[in-house]
Short mmCIF file of the C-alpha atoms (twelve columns), coordinates in Angstrom:
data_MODEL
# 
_entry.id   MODEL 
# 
loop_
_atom_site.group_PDB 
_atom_site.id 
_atom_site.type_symbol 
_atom_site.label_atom_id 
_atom_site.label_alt_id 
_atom_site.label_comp_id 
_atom_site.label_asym_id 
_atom_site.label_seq_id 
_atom_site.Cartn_x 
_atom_site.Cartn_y 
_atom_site.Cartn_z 
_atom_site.pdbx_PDB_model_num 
ATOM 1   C CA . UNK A 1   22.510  -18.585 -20.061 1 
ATOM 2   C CA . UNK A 2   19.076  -17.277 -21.023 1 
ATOM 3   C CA . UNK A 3   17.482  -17.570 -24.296 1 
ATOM 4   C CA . UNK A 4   15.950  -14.106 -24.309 1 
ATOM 5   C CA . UNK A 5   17.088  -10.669 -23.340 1 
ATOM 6   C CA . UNK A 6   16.698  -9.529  -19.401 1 
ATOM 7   C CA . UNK A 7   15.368  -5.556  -19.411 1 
ATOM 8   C CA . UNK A 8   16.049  -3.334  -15.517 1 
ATOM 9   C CA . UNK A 9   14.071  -0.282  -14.576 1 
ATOM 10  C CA . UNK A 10  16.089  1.282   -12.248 1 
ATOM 11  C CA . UNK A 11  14.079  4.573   -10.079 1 
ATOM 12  C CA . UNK A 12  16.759  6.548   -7.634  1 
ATOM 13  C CA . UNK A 13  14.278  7.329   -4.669  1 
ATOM 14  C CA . UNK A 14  13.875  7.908   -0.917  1 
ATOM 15  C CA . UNK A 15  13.138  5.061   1.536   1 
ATOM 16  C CA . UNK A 16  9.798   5.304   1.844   1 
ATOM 17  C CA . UNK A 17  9.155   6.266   -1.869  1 
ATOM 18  C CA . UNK A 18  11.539  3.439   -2.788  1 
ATOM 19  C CA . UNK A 19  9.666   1.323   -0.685  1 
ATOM 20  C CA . UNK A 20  6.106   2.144   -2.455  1 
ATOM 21  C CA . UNK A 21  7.966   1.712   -5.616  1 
ATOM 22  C CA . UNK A 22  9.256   -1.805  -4.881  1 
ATOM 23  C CA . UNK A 23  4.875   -2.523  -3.856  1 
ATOM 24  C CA . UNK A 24  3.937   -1.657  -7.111  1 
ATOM 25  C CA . UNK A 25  6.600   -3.357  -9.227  1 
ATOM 26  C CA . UNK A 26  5.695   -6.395  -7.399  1 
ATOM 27  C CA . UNK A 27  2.426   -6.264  -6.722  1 
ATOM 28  C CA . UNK A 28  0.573   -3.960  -8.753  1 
ATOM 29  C CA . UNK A 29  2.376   -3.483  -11.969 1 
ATOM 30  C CA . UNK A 30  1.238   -5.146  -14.994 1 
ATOM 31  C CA . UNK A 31  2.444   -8.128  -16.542 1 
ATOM 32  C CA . UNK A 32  4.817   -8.427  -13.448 1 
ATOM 33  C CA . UNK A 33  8.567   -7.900  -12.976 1 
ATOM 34  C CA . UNK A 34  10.522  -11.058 -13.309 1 
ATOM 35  C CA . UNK A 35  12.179  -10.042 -9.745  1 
ATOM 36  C CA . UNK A 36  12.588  -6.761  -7.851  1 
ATOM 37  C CA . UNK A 37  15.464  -5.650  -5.516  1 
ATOM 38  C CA . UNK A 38  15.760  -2.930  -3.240  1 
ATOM 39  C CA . UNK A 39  19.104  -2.021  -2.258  1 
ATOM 40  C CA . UNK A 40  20.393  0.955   -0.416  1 
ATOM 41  C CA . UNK A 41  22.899  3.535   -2.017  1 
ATOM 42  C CA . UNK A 42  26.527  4.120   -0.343  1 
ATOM 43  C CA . UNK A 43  25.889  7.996   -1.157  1 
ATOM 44  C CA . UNK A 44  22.674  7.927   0.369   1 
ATOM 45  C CA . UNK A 45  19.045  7.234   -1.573  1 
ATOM 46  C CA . UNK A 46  17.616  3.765   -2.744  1 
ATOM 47  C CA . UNK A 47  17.634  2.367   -5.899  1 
ATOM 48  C CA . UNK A 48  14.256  -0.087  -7.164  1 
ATOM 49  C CA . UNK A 49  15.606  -2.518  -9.617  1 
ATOM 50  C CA . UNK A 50  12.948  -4.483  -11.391 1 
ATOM 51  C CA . UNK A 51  13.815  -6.800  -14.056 1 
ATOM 52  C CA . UNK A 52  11.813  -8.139  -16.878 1 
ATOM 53  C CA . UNK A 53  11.680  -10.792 -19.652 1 
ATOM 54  C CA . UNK A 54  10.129  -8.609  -22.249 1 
ATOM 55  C CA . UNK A 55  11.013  -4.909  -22.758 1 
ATOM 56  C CA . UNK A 56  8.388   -2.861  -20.931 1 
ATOM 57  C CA . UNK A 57  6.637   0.228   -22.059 1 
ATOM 58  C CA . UNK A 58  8.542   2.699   -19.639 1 
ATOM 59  C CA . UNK A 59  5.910   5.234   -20.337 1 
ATOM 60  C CA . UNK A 60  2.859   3.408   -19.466 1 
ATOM 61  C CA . UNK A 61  4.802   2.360   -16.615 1 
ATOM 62  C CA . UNK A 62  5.731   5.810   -15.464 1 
ATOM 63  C CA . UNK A 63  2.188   7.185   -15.690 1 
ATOM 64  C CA . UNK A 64  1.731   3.961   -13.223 1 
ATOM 65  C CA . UNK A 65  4.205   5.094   -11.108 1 
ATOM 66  C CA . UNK A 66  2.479   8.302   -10.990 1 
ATOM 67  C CA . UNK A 67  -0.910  7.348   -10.309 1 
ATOM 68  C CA . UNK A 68  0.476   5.157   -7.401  1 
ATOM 69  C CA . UNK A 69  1.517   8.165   -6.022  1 
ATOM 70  C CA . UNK A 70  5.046   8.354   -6.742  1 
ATOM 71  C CA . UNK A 71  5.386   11.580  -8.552  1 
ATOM 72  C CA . UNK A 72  9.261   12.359  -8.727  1 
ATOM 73  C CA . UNK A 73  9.539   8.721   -9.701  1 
ATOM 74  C CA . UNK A 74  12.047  8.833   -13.100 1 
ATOM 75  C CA . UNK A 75  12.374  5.183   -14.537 1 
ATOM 76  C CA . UNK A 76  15.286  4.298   -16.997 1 
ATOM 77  C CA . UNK A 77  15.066  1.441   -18.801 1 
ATOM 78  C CA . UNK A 78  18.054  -0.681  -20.193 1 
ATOM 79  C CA . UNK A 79  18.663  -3.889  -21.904 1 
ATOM 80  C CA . UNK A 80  21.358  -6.384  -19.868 1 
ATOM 81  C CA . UNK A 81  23.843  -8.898  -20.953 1 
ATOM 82  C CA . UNK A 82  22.406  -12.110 -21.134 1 
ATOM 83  C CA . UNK A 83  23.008  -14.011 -17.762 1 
ATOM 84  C CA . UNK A 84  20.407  -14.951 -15.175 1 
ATOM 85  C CA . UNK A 85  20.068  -11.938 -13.881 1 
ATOM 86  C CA . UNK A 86  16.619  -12.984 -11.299 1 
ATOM 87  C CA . UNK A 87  19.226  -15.311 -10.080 1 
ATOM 88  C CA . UNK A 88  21.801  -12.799 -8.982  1 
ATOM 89  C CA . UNK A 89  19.130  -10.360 -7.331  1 
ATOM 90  C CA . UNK A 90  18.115  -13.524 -5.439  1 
ATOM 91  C CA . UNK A 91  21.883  -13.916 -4.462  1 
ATOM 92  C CA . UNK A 92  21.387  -10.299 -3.151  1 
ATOM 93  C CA . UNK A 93  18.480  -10.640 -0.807  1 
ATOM 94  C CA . UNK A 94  19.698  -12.086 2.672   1 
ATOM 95  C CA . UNK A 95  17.738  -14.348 5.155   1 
ATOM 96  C CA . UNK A 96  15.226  -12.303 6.998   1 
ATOM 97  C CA . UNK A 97  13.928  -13.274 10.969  1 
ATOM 98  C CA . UNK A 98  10.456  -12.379 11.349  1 
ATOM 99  C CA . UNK A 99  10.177  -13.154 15.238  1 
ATOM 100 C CA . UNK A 100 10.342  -17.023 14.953  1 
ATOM 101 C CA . UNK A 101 10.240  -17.260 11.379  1 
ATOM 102 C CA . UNK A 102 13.595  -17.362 9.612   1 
ATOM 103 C CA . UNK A 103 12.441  -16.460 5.644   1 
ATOM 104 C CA . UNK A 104 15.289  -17.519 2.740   1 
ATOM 105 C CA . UNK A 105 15.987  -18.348 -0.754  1 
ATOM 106 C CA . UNK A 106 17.374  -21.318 -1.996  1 
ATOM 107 C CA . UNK A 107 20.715  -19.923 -1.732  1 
ATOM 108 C CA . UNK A 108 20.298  -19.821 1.879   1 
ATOM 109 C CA . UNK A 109 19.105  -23.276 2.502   1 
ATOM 110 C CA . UNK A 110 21.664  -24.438 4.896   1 
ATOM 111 C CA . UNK A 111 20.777  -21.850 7.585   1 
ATOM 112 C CA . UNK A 112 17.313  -23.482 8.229   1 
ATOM 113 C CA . UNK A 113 18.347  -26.056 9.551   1 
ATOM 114 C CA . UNK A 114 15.059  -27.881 8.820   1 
ATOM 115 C CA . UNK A 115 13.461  -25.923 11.484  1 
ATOM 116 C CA . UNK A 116 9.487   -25.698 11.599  1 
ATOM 117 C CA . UNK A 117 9.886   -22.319 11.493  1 
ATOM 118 C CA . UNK A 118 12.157  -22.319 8.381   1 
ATOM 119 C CA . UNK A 119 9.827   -20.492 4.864   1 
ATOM 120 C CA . UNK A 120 11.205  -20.814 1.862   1 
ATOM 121 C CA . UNK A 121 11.065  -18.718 -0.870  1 
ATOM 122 C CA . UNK A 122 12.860  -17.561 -3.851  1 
ATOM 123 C CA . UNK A 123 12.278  -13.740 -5.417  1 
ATOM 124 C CA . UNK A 124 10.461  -14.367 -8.495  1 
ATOM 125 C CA . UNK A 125 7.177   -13.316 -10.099 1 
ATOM 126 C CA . UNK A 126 4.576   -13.129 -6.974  1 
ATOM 127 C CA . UNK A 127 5.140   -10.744 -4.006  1 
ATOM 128 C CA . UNK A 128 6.276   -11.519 -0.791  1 
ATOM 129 C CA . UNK A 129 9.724   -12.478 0.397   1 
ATOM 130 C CA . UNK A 130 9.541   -10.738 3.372   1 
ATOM 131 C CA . UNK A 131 12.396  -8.078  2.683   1 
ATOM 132 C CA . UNK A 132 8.838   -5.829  2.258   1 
ATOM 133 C CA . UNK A 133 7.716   -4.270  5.398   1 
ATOM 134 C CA . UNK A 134 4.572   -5.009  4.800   1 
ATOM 135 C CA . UNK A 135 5.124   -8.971  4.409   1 
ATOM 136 C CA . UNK A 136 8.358   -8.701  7.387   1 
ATOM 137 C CA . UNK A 137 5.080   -7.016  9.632   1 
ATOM 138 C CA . UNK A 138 2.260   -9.885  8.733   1 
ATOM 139 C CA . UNK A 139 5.000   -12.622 9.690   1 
ATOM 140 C CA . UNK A 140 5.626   -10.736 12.918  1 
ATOM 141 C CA . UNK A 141 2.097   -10.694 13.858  1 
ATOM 142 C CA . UNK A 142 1.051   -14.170 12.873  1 
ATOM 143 C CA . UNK A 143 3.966   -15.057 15.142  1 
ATOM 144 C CA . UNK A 144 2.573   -13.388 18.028  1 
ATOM 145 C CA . UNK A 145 -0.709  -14.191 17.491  1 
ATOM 146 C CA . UNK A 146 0.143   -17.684 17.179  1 
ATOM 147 C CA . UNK A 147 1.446   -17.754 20.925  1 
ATOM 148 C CA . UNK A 148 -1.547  -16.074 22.349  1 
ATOM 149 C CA . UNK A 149 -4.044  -17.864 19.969  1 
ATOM 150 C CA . UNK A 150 -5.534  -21.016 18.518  1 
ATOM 151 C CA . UNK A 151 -6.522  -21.228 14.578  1 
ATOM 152 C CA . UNK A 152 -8.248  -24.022 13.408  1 
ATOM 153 C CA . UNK A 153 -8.557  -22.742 9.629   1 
ATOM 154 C CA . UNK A 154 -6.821  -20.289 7.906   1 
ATOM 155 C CA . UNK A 155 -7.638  -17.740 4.403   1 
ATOM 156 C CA . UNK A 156 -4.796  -15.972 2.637   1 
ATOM 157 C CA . UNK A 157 -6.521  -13.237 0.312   1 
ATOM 158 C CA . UNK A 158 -3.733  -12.018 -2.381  1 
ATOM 159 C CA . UNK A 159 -1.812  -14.575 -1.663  1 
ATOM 160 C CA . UNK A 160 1.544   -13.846 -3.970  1 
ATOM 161 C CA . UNK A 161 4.320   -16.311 -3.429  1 
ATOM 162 C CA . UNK A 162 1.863   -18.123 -0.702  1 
ATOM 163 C CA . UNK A 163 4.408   -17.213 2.162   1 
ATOM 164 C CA . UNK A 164 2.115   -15.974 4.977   1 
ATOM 165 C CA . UNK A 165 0.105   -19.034 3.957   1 
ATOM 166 C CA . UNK A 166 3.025   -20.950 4.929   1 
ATOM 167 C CA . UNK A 167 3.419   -19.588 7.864   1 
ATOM 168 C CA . UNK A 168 -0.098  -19.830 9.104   1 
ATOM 169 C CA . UNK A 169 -0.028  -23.423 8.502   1 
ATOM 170 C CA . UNK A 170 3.151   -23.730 9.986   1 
ATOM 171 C CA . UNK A 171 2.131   -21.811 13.338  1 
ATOM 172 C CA . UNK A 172 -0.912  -23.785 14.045  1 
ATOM 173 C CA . UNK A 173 -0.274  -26.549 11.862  1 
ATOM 174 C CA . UNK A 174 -3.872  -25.750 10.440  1 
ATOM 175 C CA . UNK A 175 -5.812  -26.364 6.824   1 
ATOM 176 C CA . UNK A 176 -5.550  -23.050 4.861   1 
ATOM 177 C CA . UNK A 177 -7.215  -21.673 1.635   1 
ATOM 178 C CA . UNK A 178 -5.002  -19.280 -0.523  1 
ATOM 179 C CA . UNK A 179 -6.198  -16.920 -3.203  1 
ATOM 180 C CA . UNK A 180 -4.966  -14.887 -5.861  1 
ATOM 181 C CA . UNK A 181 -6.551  -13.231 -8.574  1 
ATOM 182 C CA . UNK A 182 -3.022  -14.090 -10.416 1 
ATOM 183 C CA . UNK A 183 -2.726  -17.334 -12.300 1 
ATOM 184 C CA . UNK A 184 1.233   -16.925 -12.103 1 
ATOM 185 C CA . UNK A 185 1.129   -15.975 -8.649  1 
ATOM 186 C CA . UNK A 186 -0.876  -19.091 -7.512  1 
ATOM 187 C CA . UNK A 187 1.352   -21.533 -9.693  1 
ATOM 188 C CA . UNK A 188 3.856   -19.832 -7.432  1 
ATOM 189 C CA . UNK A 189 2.332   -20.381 -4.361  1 
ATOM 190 C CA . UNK A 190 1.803   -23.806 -5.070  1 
ATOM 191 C CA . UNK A 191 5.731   -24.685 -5.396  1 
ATOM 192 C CA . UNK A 192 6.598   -22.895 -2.108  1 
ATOM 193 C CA . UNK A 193 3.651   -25.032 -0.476  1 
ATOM 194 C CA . UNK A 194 5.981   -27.893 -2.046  1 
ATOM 195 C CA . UNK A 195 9.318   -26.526 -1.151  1 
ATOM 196 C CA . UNK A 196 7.841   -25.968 2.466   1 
ATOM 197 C CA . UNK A 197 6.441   -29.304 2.954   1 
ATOM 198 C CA . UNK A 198 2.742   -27.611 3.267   1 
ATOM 199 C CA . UNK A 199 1.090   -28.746 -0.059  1 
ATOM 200 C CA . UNK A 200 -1.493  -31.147 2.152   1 
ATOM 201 C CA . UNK A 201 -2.734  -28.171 4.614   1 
ATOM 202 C CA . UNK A 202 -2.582  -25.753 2.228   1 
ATOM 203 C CA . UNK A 203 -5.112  -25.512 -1.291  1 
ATOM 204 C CA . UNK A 204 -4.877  -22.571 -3.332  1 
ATOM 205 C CA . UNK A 205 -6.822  -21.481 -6.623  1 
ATOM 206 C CA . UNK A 206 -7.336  -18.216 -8.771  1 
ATOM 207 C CA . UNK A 207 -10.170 -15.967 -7.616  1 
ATOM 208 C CA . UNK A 208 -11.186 -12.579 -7.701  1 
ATOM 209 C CA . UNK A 209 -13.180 -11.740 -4.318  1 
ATOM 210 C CA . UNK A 210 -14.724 -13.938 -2.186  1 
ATOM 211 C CA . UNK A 211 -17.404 -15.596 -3.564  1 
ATOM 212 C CA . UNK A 212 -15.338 -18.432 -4.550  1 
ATOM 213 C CA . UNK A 213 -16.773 -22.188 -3.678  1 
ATOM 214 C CA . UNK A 214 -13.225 -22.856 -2.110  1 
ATOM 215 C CA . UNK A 215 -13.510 -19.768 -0.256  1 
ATOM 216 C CA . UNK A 216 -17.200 -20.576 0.821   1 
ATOM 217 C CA . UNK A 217 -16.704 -24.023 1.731   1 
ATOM 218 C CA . UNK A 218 -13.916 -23.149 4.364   1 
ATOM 219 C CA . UNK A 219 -15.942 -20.291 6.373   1 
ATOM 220 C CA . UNK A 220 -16.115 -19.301 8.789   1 
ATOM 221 C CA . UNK A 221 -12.432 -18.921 9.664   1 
ATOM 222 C CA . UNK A 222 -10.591 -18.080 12.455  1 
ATOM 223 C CA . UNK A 223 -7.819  -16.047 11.291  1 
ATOM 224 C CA . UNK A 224 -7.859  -14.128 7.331   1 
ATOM 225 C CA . UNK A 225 -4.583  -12.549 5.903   1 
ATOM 226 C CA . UNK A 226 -4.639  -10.141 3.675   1 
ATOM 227 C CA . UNK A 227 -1.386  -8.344  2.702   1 
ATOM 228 C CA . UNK A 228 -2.691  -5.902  -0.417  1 
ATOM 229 C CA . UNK A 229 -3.109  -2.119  -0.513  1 
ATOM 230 C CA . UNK A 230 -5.750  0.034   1.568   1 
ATOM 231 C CA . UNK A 231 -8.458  0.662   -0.713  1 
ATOM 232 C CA . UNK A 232 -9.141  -2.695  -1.867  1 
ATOM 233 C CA . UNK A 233 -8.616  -3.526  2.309   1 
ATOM 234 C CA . UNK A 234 -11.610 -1.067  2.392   1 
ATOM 235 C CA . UNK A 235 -13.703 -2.238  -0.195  1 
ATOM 236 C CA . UNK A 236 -13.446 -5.794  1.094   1 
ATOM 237 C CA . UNK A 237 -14.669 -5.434  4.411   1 
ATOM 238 C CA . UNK A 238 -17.932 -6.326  4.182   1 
ATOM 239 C CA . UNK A 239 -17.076 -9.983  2.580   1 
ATOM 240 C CA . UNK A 240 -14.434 -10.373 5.058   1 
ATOM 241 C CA . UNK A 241 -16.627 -9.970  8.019   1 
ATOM 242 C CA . UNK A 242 -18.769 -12.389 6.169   1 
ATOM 243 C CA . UNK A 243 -16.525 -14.915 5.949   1 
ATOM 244 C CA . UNK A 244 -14.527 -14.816 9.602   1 
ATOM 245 C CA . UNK A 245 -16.336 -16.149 12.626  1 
ATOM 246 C CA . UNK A 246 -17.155 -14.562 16.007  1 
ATOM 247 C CA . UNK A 247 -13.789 -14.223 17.592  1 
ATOM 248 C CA . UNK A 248 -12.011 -14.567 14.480  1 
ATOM 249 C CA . UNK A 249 -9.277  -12.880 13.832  1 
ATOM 250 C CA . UNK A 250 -7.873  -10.627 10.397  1 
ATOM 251 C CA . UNK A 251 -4.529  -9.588  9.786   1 
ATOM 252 C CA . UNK A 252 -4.126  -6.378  7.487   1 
ATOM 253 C CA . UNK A 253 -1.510  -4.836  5.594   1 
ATOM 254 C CA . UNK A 254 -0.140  -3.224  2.707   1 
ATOM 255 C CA . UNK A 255 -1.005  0.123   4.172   1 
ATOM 256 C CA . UNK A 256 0.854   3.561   5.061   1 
ATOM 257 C CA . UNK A 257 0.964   5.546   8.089   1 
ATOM 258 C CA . UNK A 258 -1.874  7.445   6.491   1 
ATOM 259 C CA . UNK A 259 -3.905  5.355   5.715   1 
ATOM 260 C CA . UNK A 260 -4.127  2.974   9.123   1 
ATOM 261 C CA . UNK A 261 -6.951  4.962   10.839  1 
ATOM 262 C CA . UNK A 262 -9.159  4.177   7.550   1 
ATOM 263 C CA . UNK A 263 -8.524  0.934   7.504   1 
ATOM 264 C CA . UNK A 264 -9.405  0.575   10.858  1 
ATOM 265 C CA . UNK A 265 -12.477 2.694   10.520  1 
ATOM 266 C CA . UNK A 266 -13.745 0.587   7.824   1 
ATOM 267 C CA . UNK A 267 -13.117 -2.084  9.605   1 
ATOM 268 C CA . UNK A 268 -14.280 -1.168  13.037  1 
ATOM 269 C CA . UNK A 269 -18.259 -0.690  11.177  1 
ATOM 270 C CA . UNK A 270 -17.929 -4.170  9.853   1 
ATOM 271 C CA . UNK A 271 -17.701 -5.344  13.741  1 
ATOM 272 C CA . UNK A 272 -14.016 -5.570  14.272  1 
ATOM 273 C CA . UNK A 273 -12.173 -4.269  16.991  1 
ATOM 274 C CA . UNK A 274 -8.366  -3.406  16.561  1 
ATOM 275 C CA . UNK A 275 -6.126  -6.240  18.428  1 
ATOM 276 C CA . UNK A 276 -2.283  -4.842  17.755  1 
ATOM 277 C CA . UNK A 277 -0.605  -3.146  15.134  1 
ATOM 278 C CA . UNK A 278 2.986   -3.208  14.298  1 
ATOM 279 C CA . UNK A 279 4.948   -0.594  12.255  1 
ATOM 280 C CA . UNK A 280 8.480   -1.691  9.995   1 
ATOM 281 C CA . UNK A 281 9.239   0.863   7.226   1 
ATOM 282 C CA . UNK A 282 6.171   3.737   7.571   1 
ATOM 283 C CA . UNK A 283 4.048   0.416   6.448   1 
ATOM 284 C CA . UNK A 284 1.605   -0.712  9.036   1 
ATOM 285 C CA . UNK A 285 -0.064  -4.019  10.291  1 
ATOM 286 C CA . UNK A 286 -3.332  -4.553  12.062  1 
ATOM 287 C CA . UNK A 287 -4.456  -7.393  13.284  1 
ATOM 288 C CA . UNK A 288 -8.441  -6.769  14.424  1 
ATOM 289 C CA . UNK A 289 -10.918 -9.359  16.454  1 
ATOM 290 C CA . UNK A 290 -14.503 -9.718  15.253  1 
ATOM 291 C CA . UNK A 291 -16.740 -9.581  18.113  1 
ATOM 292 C CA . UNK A 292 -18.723 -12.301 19.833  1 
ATOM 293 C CA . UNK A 293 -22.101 -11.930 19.738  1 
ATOM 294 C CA . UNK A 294 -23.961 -10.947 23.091  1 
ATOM 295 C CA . UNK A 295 -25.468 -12.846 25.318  1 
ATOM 296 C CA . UNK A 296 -29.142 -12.035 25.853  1 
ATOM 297 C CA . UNK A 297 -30.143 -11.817 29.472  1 
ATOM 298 C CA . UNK A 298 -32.604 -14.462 30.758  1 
ATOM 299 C CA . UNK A 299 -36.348 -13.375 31.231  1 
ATOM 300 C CA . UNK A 300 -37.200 -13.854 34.704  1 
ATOM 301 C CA . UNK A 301 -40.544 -15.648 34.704  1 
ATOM 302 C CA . UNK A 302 -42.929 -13.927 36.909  1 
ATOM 303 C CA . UNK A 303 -44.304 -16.907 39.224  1 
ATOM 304 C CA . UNK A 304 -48.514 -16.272 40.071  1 
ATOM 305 C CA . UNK A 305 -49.668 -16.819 43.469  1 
ATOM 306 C CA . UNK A 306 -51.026 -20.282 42.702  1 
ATOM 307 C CA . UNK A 307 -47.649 -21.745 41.994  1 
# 
């Protein structure tokens, strides 16, 4: 039994709307939903069910809503019966397969079989349990990147509930630095990298950016995640191309249809070069190469008579 009231916001939406909707209850909302589920209607439509520990000011959270994007978006807000209600939407949310990968709760436990491959994670108050198609498309790609490429060191921007920090270390069995600019989120992180068996490969700390000693100390790497939204994607680029060495690689997501070709534009001036991109739910991954320096021919020396 809980000690305090559990509050849902429910929104009735499209796929694709739902689907932005579930991004910013998880991700961009603030404080954070307790847990968010996104289930599909029998009569057709999507409902977004976010729950929270403290009632929540639906009309702040509309105007949110609404600045994200999601115009027709109509939030009700009611007060449950006190049971653990972040339990049952976990009970709702089945094991996912992100090409080797097999993500679950705790619930689920018995179907990994302690496989290297196994993640898991629990829906709670950091994004990322891979039922997002932005965090199902990241898993896919570090998958296939990891049986094309080597990674020596890894850096997880926004990293959430840590999980695509897990599964870098996991693929390449490499060190990795996470980051969040969420304190909650990184305590998070921090017990999947526990639950997962990664705490020793993988270090994580609050930070805003990448200016952060952890950060610095670590560059250049060979591969940087970052599953957030487009504009800060943008904006980033720069410092990102700082911090990933020739050859390195980036994987991108948290962007729409629309949106890709920017991304990769802004991307493409900071020296990057798009590798693959994979598409689950009109949200798109990239995953781009910096480029290796040149060569510089060799001067011929011109050889005098005497010689």
């Amino acid at each position: 039994m809980q000690d305090t009231p559990t509050y849902r916001i429910r929104l009735t939406l499209d796929e694709v709307a739902a689907r932005q909707a579930e991004t910013y209850l998880s991700e961009a909302h603030l404080p954070p939903a307790t847990a968010v589920g996104l289930f599909e209607r029998a009569g057709g439509g999507w409902h977004v069910d976010a729950y929270f520990d403290s009632r929540p000011d639906i009309n702040a959270l509309t105007a949110g809503l609404r600045d994200f994007g999601l115009d027709d978006a109509e939030p009700t807000l009611e007060q449950l019966e006190d049971i653990d209600w972040v339990a049952r939407s976990q009970q709702g949310l089945h094991a996912v397969r992100a090409g080797r990968f097999l993500i679950h709760g705790s619930h689920d436990r018995k179907l990994a079989h302690v496989s290297r491959w196994a993640i898991e994670i629990d829906a709670g108050q950091a994004f990322g349990t891979a039922h997002h198609g932005s965090t199902l498309g990241c898993l896919r790609m570090i998958d296939d990147l990891a049986k094309r490429r080597h990674v020596s060191n890894a850096l997880d921007i926004g990293t959430g509930s840590g999980v695509l920090a897990i599964a870098a270390a996991k693929a390449w069995r490499t060190m990795t630095v996470a980051t969040d600019i969420d304190p909650v989120s990184v305590a998070v992180a921090r017990e999947n990298f526990r639950i997962n068996s990664v705490r020793n490969s993988v270090h994580a700390d609050v930070a805003a950016g990448l200016d952060h000693p952890m950060v610095r100390a670590g560059a250049p790497y060979d591969l940087v995640t970052a599953n957030i939204l487009a504009k800060p994607l943008m904006k980033m680029a720069p410092a990102i191309a700082r911090v990933v060495g020739p050859g390195g690689l980036i994987v991108l997501s948290g962007i729409t249809r629309e949106q890709a070709g920017r991304v990769s534009a802004s991307y493409g001036s900071a020296g990057f070069s798009r590798l693959h991109r994979i598409t689950v739910s009109d949200w798109v991954t990239l995953a781009l190469v910096r480029a290796r320096p040149r060569r510089q021919p060799r001067r011929s020396r011109e050889i005098s008579a005497g010689e």
